[in-house]
N, C-alpha and C positions, 0 to 999 in steps of 0.2 A: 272136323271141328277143331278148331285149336284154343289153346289155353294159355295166351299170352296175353299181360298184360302191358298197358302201353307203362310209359314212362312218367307219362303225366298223373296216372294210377296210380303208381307206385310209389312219387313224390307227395300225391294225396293224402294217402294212407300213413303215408310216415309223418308226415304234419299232423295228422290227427292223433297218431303215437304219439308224438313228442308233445302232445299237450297234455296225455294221461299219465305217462311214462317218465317225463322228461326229456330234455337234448339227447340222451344217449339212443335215444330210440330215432330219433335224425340219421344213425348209421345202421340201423338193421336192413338186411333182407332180405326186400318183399317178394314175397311167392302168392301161391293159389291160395297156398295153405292159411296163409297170413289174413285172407280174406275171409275165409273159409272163418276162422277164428273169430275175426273182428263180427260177423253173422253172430256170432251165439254169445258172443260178449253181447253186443246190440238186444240181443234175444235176454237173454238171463237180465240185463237191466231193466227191460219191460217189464216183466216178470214180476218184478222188485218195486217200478213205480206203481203197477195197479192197486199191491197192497197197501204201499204209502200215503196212496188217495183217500183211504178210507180209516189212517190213524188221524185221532184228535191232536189238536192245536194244546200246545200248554193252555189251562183253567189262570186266568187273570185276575180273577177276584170276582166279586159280582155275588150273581144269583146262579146256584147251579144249575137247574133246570134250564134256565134263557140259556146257559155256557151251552150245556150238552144239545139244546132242540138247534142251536145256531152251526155246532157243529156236525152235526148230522144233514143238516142242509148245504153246507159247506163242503163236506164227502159229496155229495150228489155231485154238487155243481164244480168238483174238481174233477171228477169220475169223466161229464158231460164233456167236459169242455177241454178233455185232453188232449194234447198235439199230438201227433205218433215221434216228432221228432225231440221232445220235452222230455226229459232226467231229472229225477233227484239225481243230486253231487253225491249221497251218501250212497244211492245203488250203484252211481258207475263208479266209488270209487271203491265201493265193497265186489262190484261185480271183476274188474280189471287188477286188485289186487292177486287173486282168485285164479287169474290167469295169464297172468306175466310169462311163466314158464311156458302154457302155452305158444304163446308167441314167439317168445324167443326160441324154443324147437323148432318154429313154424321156417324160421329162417333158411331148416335147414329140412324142410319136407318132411319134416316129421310131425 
């Protein structure tokens, strides 16, 4: 079994750094480990959107009761209707703060 990744891989995963990270993450590298990584970053932001699905919307004015039964319907049907591939910005960017270091050790199989 071997453990290499292609090139194309590699250029992948770094585009996808450098959109969380910035350009400086264009020069890291990429290992197993880095993948290995980017799984439980991916994982920890799930994590973080299921709960998000079921916080209320700011209260606009109105009638509270219609606010609150609207948003309780609204949890549902964001619960339903979630993509597996769909982030809150706030969890990946609380989750990848979080682990920056990770990665950048990952560079080096640590």
């Amino acid at each position: 079994m071997t453990n290499l990744i292609s090139e194309q891989e590699k250029e992948d995963l770094r585009e996808i750094l450098s959109q969380i990270y910035g350009n400086n993450a264009k020069q890291w590298i990429i290992t197993i480990k880095s993948f290995e990584v980017f799984g439980e970053l991916i994982k920890n932001t799930r994590e973080c959107d299921r709960v998000m699905n079921y916080i209320p919307r700011p209260f606009s004015g109105g009638n509270v009761i219609n606010w609150a039964s609207k948003q309780v319907r609204q949890s549902i049907l964001r619960v339903f209707s979630a993509k597996e591939g769909k982030h809150y910005i706030i969890c990946m960017k609380t989750a990848s703060l979080r682990m920056r270091s990770k990665f950048e050790m990952a560079q080096y199989g640590m």
